[in-house]
C-alpha positions in Angstrom: 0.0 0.0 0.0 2.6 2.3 0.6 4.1 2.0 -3.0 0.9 3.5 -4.7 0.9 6.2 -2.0 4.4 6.6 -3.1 3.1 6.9 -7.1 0.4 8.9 -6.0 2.3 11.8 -4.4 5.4 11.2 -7.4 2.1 11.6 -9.8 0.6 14.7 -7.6 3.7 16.6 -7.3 4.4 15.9 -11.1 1.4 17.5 -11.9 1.7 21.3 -11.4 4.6 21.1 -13.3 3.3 20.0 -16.2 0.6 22.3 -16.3 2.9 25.0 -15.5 5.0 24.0 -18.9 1.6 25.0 -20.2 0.9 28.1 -19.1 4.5 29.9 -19.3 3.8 29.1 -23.4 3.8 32.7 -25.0 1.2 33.5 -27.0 0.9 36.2 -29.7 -1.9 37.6 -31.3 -1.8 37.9 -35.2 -3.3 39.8 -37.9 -3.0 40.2 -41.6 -0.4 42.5 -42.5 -2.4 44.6 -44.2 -5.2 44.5 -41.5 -4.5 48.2 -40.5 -3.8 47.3 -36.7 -0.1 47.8 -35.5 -1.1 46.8 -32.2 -3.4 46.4 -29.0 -3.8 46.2 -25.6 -5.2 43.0 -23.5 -8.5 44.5 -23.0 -9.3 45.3 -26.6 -8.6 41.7 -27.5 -10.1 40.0 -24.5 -13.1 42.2 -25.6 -13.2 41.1 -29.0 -13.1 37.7 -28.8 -15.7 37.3 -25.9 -18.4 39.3 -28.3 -18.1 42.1 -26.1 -16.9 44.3 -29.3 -16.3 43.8 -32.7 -13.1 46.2 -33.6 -9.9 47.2 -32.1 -9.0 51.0 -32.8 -11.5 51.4 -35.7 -10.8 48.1 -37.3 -13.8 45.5 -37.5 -11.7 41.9 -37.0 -13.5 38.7 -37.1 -12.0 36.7 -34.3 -10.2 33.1 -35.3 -10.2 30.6 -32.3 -8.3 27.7 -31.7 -9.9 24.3 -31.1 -11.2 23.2 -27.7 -8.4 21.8 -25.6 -5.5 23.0 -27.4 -3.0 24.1 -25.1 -2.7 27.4 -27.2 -6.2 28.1 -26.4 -6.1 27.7 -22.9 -2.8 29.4 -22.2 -4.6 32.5 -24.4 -7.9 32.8 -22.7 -6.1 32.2 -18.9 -3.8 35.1 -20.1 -5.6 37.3 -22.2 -9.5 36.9 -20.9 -8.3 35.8 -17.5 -10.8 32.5 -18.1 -9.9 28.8 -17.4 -11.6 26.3 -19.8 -14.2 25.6 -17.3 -15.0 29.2 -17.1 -14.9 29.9 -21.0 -17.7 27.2 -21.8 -19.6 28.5 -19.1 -19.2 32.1 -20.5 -20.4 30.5 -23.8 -23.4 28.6 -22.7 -24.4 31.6 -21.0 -24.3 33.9 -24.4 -25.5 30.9 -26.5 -28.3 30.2 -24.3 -30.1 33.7 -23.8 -29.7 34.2 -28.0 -26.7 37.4 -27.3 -23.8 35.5 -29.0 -21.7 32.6 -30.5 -18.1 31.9 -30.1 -15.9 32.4 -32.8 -15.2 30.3 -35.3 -12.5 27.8 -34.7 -9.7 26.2 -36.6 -7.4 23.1 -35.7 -3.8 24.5 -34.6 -1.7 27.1 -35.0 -1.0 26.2 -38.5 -4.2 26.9 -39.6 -4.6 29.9 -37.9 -1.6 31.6 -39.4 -2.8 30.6 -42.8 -6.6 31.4 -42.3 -5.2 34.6 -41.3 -2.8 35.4 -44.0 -5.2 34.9 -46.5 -8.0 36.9 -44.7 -7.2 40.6 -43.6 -10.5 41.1 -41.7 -9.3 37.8 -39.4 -7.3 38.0 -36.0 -6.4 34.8 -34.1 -3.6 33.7 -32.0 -0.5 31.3 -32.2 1.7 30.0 -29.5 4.9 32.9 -30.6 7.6 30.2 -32.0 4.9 29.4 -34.4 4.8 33.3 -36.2 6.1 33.7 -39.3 6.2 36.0 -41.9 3.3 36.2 -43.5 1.5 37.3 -40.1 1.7 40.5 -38.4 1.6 40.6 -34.3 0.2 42.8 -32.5 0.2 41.8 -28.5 2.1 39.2 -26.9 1.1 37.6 -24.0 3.8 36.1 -21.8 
């Protein structure tokens, strides 16, 4: 018995830093290049992609989210929207529910959100940061 208490406090202590590996990811927020955004603040983005607004400075951006469970997903709504998973799908039930909203649309990976947004200046979404590449402007990282 004292073997699996053993594993079970190895596996409990192992835990937090795995999840921490997770949330120290940095994630950057990308437009087109030609989107006419240089840059924005936490709020404006949080804002946009909860529904709560549909343009930063001016600019009307159709949010691009990443797909449920993704560890780029939930490192950018702990950071940016200060929501856990949990928390985000509550958020969303809530909007869906009383008829005032719908999440974004979502693609796969960070792959696919660079090139749905290189090919589509109204879009914003968001990569983990050693993902960016050139044909992607950013315009807020989140550490």
């Amino acid at each position: 018995m004292t073997n699996h208490i053993r594993s079970f406090r190895k596996v409990m202590f192992a835990l937090p830093l795995c999840m921490s590996g997770i949330a120290a990811a940095e994630v950057a927020v990308i437009v087109n290049p030609s989107a006419g955004v240089d840059a924005a603040s936490k709020e404006e983005i949080a804002r946009l992609f909860l529904n709560k607004s549909t343009n930063i400075k001016g600019v009307t951006l159709t949010p691009i989210d990443q797909a449920e469970g993704t560890a780029t997903r939930d490192a950018f709504y702990q950071k940016v929207g200060d929501k856990t998973a949990s928390q985000l799908n509550a958020y969303w039930s809530r909007l869906i529910f009383t008829g005032k909203g719908q999440p974004p649309e979502s693609v796969a990976d960070d792959a696919e959100a660079i090139q749905t947004v290189s090919e589509d200046p109204s879009s914003i979404g968001y990569v983990d940061a050693s993902a960016v590449n050139s044909s992607v402007k950013v315009i807020f990282t989140a550490p």
